[in-house]
Short mmCIF file of the C-alpha atoms (twelve columns), coordinates in Angstrom:
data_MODEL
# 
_entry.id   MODEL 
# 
loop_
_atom_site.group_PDB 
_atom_site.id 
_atom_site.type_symbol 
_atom_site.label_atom_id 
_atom_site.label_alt_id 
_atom_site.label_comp_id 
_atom_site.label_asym_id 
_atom_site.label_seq_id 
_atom_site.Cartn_x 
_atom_site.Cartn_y 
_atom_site.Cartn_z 
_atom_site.pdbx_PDB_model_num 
ATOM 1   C CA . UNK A 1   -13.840 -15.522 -5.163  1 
ATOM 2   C CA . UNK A 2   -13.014 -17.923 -1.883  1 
ATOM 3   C CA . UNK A 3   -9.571  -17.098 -0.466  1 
ATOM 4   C CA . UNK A 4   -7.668  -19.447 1.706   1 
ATOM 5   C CA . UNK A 5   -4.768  -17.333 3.200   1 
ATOM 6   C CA . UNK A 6   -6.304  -13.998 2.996   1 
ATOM 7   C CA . UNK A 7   -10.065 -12.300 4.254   1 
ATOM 8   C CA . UNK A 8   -11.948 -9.875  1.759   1 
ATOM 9   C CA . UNK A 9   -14.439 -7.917  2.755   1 
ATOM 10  C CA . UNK A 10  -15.578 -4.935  1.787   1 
ATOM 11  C CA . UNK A 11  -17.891 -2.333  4.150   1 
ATOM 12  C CA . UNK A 12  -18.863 1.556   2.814   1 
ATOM 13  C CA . UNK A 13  -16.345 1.485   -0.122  1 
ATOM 14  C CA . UNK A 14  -13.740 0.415   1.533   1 
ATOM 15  C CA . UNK A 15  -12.231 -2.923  0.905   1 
ATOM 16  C CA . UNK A 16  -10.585 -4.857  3.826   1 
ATOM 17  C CA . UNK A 17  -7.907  -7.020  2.987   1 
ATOM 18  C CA . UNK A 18  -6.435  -9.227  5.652   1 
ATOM 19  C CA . UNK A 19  -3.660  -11.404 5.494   1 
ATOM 20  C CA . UNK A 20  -4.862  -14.440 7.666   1 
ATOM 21  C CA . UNK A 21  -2.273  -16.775 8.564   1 
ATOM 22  C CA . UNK A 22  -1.278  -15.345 12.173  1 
ATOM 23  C CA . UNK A 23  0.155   -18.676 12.952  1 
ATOM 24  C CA . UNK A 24  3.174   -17.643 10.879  1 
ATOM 25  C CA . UNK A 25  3.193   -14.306 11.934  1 
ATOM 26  C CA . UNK A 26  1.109   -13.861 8.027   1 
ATOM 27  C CA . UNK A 27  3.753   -14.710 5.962   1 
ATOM 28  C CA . UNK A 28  3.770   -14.288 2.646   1 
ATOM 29  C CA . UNK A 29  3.732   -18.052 1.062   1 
ATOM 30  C CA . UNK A 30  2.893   -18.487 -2.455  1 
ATOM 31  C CA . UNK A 31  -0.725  -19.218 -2.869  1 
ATOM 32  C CA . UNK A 32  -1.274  -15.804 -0.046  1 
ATOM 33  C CA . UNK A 33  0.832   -13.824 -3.124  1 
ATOM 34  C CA . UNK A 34  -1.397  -14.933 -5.670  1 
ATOM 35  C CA . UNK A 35  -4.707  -14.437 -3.406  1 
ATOM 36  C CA . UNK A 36  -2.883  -10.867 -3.042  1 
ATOM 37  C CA . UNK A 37  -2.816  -10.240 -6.256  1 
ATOM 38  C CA . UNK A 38  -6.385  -11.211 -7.281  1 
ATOM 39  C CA . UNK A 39  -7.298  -9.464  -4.644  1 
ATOM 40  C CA . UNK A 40  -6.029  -6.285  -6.105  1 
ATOM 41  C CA . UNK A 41  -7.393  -7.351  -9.406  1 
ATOM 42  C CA . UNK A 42  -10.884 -7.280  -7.255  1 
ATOM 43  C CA . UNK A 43  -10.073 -3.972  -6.188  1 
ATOM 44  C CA . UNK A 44  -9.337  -2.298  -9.553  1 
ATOM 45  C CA . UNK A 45  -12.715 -3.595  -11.504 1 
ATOM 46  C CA . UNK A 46  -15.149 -2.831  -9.146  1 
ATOM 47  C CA . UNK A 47  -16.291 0.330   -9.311  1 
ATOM 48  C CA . UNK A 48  -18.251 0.120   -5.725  1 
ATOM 49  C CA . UNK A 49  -14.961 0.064   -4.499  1 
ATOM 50  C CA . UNK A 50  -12.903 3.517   -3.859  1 
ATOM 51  C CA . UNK A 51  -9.918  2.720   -0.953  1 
ATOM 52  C CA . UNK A 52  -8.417  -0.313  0.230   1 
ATOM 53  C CA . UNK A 53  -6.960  -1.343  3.895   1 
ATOM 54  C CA . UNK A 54  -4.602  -3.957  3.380   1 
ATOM 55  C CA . UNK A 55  -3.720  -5.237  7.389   1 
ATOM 56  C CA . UNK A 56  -2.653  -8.570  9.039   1 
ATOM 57  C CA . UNK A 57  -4.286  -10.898 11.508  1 
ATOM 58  C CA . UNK A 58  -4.156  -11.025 14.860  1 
ATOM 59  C CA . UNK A 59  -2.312  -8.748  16.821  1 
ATOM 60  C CA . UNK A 60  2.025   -10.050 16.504  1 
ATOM 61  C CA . UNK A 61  2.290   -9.100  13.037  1 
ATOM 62  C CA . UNK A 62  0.915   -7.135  9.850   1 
ATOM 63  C CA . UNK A 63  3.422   -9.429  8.407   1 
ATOM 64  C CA . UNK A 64  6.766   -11.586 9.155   1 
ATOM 65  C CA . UNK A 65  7.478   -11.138 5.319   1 
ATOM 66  C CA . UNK A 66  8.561   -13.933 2.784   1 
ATOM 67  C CA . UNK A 67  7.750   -17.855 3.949   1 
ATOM 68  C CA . UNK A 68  11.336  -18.675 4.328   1 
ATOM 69  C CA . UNK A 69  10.539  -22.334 5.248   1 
ATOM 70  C CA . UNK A 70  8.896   -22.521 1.701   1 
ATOM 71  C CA . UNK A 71  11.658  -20.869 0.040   1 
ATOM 72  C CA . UNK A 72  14.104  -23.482 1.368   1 
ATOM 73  C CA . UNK A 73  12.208  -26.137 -0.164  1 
ATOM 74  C CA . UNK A 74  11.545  -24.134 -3.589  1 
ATOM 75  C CA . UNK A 75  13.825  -24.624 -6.477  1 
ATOM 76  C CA . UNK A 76  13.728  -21.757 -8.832  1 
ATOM 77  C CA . UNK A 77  16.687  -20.396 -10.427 1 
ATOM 78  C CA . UNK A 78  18.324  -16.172 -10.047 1 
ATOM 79  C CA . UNK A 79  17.360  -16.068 -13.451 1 
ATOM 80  C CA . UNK A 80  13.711  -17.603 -12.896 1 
ATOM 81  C CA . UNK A 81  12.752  -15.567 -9.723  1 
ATOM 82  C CA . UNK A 82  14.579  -11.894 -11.489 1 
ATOM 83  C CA . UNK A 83  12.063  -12.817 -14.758 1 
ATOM 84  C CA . UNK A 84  8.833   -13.552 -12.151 1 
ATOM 85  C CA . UNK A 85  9.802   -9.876  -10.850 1 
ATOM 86  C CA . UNK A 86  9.916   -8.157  -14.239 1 
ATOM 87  C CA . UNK A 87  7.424   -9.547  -16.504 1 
ATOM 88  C CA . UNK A 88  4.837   -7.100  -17.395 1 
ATOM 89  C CA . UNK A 89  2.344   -9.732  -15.966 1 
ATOM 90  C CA . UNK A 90  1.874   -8.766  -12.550 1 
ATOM 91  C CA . UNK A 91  2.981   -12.014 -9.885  1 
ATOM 92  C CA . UNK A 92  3.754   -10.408 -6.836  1 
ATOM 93  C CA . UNK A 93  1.962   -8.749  -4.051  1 
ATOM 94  C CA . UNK A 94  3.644   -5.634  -3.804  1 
ATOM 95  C CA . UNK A 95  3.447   -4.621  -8.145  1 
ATOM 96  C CA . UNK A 96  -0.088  -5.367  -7.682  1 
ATOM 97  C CA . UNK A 97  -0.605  -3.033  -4.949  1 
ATOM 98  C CA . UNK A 98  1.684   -0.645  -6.371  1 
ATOM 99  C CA . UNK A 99  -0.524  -0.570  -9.588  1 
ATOM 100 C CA . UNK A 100 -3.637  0.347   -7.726  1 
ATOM 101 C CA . UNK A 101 -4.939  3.360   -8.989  1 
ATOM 102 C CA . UNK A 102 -7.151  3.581   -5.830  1 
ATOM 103 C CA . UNK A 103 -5.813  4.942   -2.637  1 
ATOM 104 C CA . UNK A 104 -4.678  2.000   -0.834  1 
ATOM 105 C CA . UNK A 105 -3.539  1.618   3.278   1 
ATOM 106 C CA . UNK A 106 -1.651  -0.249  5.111   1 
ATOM 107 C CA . UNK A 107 -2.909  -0.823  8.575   1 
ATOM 108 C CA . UNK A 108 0.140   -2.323  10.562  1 
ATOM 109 C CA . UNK A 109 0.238   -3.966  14.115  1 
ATOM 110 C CA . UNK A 110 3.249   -6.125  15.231  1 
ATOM 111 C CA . UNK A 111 5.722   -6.936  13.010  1 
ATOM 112 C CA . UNK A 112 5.812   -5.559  9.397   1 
ATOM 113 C CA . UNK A 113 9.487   -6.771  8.023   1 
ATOM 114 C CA . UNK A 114 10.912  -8.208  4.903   1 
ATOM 115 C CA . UNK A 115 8.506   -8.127  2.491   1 
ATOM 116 C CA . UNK A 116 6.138   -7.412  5.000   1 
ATOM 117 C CA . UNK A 117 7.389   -3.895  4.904   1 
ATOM 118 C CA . UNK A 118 8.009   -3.832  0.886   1 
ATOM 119 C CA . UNK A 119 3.990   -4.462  0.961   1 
ATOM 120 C CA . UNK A 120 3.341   -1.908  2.852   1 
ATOM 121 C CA . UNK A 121 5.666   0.795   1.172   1 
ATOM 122 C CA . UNK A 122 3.828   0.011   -1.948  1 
ATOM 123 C CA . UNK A 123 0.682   1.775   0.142   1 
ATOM 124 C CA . UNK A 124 -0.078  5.407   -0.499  1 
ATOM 125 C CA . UNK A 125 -0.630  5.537   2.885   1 
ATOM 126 C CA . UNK A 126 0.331   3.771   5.926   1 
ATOM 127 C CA . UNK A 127 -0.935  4.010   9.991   1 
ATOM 128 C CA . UNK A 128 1.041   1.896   12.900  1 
ATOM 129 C CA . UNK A 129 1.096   1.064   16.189  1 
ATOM 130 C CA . UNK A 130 3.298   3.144   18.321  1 
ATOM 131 C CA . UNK A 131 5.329   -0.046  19.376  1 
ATOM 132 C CA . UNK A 132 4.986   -2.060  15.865  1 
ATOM 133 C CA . UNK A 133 8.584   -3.125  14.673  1 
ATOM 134 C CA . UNK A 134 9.487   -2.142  10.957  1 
ATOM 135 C CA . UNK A 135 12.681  -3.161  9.031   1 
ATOM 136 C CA . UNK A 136 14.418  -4.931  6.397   1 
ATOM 137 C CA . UNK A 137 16.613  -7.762  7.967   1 
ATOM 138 C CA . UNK A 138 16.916  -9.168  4.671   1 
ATOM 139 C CA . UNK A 139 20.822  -8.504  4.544   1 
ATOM 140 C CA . UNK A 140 21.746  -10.670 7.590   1 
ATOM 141 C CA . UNK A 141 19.560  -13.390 5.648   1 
ATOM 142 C CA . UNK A 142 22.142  -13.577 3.118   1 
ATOM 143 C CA . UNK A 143 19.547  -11.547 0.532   1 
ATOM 144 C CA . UNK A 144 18.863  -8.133  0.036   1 
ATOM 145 C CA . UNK A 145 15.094  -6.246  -0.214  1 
ATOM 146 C CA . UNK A 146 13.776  -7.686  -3.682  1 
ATOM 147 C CA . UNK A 147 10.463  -6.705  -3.799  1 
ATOM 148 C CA . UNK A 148 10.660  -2.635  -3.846  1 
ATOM 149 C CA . UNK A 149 12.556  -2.327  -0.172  1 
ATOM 150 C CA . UNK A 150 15.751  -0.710  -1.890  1 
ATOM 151 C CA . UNK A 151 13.730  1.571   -3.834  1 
ATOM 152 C CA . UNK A 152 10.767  2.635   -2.389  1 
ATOM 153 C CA . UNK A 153 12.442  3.082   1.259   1 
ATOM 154 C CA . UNK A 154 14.342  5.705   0.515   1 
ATOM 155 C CA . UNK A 155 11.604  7.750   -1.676  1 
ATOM 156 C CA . UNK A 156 9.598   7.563   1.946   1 
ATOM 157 C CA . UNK A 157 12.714  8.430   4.476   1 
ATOM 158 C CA . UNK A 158 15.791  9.616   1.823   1 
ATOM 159 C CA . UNK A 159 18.744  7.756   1.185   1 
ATOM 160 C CA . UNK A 160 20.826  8.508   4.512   1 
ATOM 161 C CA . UNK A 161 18.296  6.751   6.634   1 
ATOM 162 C CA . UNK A 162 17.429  3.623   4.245   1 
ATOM 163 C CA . UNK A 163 20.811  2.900   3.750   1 
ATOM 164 C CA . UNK A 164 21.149  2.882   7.231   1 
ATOM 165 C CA . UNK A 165 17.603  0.779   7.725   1 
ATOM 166 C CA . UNK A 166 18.558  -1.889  5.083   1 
ATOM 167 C CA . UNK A 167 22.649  -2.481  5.881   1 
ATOM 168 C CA . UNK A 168 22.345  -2.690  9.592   1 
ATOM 169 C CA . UNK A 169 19.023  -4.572  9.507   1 
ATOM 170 C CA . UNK A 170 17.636  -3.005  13.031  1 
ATOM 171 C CA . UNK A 171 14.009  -2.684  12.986  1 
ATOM 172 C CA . UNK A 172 11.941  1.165   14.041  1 
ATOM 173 C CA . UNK A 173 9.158   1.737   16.156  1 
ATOM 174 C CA . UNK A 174 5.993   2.575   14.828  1 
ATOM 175 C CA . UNK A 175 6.575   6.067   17.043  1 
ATOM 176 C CA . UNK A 176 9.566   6.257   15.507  1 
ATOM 177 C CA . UNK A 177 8.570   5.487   11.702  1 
ATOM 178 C CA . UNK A 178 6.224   8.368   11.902  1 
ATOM 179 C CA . UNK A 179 9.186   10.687  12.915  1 
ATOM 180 C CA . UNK A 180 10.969  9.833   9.861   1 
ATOM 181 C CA . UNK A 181 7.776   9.829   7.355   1 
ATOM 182 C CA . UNK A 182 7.714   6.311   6.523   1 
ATOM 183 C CA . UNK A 183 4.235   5.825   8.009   1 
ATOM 184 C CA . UNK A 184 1.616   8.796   8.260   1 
ATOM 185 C CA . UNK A 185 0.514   8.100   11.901  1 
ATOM 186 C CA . UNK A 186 1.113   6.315   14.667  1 
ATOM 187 C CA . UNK A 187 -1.378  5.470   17.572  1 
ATOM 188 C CA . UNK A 188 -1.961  3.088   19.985  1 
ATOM 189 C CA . UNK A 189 -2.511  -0.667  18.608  1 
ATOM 190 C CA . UNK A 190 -5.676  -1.205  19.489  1 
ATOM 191 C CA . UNK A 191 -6.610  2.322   17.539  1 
ATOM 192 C CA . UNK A 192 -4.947  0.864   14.468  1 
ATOM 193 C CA . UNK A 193 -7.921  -0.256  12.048  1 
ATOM 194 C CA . UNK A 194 -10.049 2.524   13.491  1 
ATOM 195 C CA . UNK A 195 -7.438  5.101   12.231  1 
ATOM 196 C CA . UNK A 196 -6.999  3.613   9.343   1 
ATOM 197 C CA . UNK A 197 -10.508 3.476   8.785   1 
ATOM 198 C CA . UNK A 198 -10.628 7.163   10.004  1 
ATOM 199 C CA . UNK A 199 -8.324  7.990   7.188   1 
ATOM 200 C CA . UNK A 200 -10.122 6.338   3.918   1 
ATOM 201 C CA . UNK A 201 -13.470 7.813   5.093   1 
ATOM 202 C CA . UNK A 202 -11.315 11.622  4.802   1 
ATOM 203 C CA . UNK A 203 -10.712 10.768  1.016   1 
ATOM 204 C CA . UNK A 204 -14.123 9.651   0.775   1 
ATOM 205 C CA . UNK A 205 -15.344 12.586  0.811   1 
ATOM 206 C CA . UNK A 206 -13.807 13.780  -1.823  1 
ATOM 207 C CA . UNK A 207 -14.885 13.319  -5.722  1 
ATOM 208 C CA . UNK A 208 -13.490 9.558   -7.325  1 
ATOM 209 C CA . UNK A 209 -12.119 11.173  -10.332 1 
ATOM 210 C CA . UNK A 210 -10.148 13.872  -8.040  1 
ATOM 211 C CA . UNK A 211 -9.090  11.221  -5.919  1 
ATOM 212 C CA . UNK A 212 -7.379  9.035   -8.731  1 
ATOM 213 C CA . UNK A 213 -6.036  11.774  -10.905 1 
ATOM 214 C CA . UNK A 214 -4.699  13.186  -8.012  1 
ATOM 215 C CA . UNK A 215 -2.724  9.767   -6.812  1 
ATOM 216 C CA . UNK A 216 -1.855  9.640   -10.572 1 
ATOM 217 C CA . UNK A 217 0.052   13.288  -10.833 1 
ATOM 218 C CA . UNK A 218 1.438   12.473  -7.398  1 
ATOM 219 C CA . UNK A 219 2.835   9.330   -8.147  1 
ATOM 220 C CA . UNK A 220 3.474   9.725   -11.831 1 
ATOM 221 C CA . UNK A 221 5.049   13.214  -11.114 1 
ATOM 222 C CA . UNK A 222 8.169   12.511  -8.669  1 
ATOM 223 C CA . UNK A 223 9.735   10.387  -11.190 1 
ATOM 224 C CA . UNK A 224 9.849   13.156  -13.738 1 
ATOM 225 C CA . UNK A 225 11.170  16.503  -14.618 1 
ATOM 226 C CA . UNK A 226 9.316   19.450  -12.687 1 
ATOM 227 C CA . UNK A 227 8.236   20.765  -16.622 1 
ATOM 228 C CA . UNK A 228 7.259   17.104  -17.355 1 
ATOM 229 C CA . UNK A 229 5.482   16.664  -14.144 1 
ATOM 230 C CA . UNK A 230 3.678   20.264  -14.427 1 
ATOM 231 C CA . UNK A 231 2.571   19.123  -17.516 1 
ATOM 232 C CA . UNK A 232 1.165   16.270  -16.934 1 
ATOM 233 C CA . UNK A 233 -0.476  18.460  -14.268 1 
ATOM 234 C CA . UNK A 234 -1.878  20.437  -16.546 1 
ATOM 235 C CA . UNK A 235 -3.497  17.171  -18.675 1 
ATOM 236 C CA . UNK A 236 -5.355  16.037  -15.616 1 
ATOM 237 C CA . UNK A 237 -6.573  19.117  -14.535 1 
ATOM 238 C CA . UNK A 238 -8.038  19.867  -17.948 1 
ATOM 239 C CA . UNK A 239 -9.373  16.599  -17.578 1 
ATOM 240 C CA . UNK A 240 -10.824 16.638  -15.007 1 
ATOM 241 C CA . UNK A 241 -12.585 19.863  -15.679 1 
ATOM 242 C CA . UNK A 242 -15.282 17.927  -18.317 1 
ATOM 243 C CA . UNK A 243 -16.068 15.605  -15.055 1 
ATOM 244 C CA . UNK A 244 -19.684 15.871  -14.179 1 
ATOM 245 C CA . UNK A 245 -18.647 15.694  -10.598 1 
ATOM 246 C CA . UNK A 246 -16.522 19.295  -11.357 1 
ATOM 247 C CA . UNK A 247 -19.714 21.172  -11.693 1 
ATOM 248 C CA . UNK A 248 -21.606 19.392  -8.470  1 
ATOM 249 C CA . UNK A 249 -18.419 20.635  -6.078  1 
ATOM 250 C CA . UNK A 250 -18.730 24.114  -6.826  1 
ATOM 251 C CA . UNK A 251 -22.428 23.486  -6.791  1 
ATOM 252 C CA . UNK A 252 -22.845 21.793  -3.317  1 
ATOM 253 C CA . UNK A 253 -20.229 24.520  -1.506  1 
ATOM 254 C CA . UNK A 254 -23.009 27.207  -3.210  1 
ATOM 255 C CA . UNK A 255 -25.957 25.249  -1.935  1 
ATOM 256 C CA . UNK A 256 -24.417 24.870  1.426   1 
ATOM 257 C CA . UNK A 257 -24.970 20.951  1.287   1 
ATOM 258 C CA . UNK A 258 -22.874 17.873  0.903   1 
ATOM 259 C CA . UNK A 259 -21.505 17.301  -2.964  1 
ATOM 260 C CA . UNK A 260 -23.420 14.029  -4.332  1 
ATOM 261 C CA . UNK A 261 -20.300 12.460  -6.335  1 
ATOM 262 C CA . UNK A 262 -21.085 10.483  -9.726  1 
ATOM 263 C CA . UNK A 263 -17.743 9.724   -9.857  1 
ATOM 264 C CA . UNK A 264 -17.948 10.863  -14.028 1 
# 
């Protein structure tokens, strides 16, 4: 599929995605949300794909967050936008990313605020510049986080610090982001891609099926009871147990030789 706001490419199982309007600092208009969200629909059904980089052109933003110009001059009611948000059909960029049940990254240079920052919190994994800016300044907007900010934030920093991220509106370092957990690793910007690229080929190497039901008990698993959660533990393991792929590990490490993954 052609996309006009964003670039898709994918290189070595790894799918690039690359918000591309830098002239706005890549913010998030409506046709970029819906290339977004096919693109994640891309993502899902093909199996030649096994991690995604989602990242921002050029180098003064991963992203500025919502198109406020175009939300001035779009009419849609509370009730409209709340319904968008919670209908079981998937609009915006952040659910779809969220729903991923690949590994996904967020590669961030610049400026990653607003929803900029709600995208990237709905990456397993995220890798910043040492000087990129991160925050929600959506309260001295008049608005508050509505795309996963006021619940995802504090699940990545605790509720002290995102309380004190989202009512004061001040933006953090990339340095300082990695201090608190909300990103994985922070480097210099021009290492940004390369470290992010650094990290999907380390979960390459290990087998598909391990990789997703992994991600799955992880991110299934906080939300829930510890005897839920060990449970549900227990279901994937066994699971994954009848994987062809389960034999060829303990196989390879035998052999002395790389593991040849089937991903079955």
């Amino acid at each position: 599929m052609a996309f006009e706001t964003i670039l898709f490419e994918v290189r070595n199982q790894i799918a690039w995605v690359t918000m591309n309007r830098p002239e706005s600092m890549n913010a998030i208009n409506r046709l970029m949300a819906r290339e977004l969200v096919e693109a994640c629909r891309e993502i899902e059904d093909d199996a030649g794909i096994r991690v995604a980089i989602f990242t921002g052109a050029g180098e003064r933003a991963f992203s500025a967050g919502m198109d406020l110009k175009e939300r001035a001059e779009t009419s849609f009611s509370p009730i409209e936008r709340r319904n968008q948000k919670l209908s079981p059909t998937i609009h915006t960029q952040s659910r779809a990313i969220g729903a991923l049940t690949k590994p996904t990254i967020a590669a961030i240079r610049g400026y990653c605020v607003g929803g900029g920052l709600e995208m990237a919190l709905a990456c397993d994994l995220r890798v910043a510049a040492e000087d990129a800016k991160l925050g929600l300044a959506e309260v001295r907007r008049g608005l508050i986080p509505g795309a996963g900010g006021t619940q995802r934030l504090p699940r990545a920093v605790g509720v002290s610090k995102a309380l004190e991220i989202c009512l004061t509106g001040d933006n953090v370092s990339g340095a300082d982001a990695e201090r608190l957990g909300l990103v994985n690793k922070a480097v210099p910007a021009a290492e940004v891609n390369q470290a992010a690229e650094d990290l999907a080929n380390r979960i390459l190497k290990g087998a598909p099926m391990s990789v997703a039901f992994i991600k799955e008990a992880i991110k299934k698993g906080v939300e829930l009871p510890l005897e839920e959660g060990l449970r549900l533990e227990a279901d994937l393991s066994a699971m994954v147990a009848t994987t062809e792929d389960s034999k060829e590990g303990p196989r390879a490490f035998a052999e002395k030789r790389a593991p040849v993954w089937k991903g079955k």
